[in-house]
C-alpha positions in Angstrom: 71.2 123.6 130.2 71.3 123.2 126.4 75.2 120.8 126.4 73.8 119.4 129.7 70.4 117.5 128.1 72.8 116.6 125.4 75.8 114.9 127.6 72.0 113.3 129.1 71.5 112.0 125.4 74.9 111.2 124.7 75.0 109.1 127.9 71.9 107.3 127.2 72.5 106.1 123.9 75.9 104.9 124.6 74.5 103.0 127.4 72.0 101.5 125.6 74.3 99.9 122.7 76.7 98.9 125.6 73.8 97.1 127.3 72.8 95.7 123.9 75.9 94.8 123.4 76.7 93.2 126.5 73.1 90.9 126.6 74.3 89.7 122.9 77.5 88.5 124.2 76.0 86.6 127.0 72.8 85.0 124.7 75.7 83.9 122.4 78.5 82.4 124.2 81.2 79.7 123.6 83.9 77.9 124.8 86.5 75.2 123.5 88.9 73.4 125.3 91.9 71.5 123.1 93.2 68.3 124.6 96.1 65.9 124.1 95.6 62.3 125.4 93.5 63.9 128.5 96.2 66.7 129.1 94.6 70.1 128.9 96.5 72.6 126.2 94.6 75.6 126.1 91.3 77.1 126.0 89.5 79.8 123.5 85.7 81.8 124.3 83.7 84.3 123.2 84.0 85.9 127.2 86.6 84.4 128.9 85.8 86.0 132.6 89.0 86.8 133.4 89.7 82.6 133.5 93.7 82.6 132.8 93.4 79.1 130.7 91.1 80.7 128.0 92.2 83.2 125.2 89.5 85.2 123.9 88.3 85.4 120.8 86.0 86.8 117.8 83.1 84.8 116.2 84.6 84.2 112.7 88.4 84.6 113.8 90.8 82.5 112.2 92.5 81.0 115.7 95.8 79.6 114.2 97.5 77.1 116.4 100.8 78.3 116.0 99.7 81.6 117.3 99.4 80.2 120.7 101.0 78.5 123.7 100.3 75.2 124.9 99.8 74.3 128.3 102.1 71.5 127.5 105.0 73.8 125.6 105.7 75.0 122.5 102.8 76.1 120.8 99.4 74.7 120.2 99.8 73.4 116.6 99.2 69.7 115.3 98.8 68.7 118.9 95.4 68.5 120.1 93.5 65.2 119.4 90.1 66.2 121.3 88.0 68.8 122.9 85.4 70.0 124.8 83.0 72.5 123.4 80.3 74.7 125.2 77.7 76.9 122.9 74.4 78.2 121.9 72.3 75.9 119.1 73.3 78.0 116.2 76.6 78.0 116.8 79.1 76.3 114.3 82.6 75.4 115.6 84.9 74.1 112.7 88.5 72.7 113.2 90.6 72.3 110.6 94.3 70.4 109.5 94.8 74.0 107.2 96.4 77.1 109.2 94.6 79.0 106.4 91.2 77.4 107.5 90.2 76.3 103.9 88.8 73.3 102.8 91.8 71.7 101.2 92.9 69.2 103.9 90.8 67.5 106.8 88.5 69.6 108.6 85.1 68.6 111.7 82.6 71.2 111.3 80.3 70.8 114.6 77.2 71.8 114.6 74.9 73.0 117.5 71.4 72.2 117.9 70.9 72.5 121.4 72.6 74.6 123.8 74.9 72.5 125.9 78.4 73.6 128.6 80.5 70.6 128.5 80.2 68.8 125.4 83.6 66.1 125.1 84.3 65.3 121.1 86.5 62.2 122.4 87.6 62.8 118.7 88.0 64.9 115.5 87.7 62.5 113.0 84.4 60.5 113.4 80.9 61.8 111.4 78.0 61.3 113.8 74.9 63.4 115.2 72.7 63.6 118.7 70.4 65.2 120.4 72.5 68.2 120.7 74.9 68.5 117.3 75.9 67.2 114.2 79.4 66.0 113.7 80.6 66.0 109.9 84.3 65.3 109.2 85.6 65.5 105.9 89.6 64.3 105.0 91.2 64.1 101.6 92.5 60.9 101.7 95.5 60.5 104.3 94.7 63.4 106.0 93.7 63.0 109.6 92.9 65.7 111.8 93.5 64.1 115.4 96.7 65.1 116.5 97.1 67.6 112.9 94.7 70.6 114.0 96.1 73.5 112.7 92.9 76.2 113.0 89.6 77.0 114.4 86.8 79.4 113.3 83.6 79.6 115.5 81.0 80.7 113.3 77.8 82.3 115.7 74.3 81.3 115.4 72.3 83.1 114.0 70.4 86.4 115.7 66.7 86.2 117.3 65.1 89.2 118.1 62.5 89.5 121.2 64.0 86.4 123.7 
């Protein structure tokens, strides 16, 4: 009776974090879909539901372009010009001209303020802000980022107890 009560324990506390764990994923959720003139290359998210376009990854992951495969060929770096961005307000989504993902070169930090699925940047290189996020894109001179994106980190918003 004594190892059964504590395989009952055991049981319910693992079951708890993975339900915890589990509603956390789903209240912080993103998606970003890389583009080349309109032609889809390949998608990341936090959950990718078993969707075969999207690779999934880690808030604060360093997803390096030449690490994947575009849809087009070859791999995904210095080819995608656009995007389209789902996530919770929070949420920061940075792209960046660096592999490395440092501020040396161009980079567009996004930043959420309302949740949103579908969001199009029709570009990487423009500083501008709306009702649901705040653009800022920062270059060193001559370099651009449309076309040149070499990185991305998601960043996730930030945690609120009790909703």
């Amino acid at each position: 009776m004594k190892n059964f009560k504590f395989t009952m324990l055991i049981a319910l506390v693992l079951g708890l974090f993975t339900t915890f764990n589990a509603n956390a994923q789903l209240q912080h959720n993103f998606s970003v879909y890389l583009y080349k003139n309109g032609a889809f290359l390949a998608g990341f998210a936090g959950m990718t539901f078993n969707d075969p376009n999207l690779k999934n990854v880690n808030y604060g992951q360093i997803v390096n372009m030449r690490d994947y495969d575009a849809a087009t060929g070859g791999n995904l770096n210095d080819k995608a010009n656009n995007a389209m961005i789902s996530a919770d307000a929070g949420t920061t989504i940075t792209f960046y001209k660096n592999a490395d993902a440092d501020y040396s070169r161009g980079q567009c930090i996004v930043y959420v303020k309302q949740s949103f699925v579908g969001y199009r940047l029709t570009s990487l290189e423009h500083t501008y802000e709306d009702a649901y996020i705040r653009v800022v894109f920062y270059s060193e001179g001559r370099n651009s980022l449309n076309g040149e994106l070499s990185s991305i980190v998601v960043t996730a918003p930030p945690i609120t107890w009790g909703r």
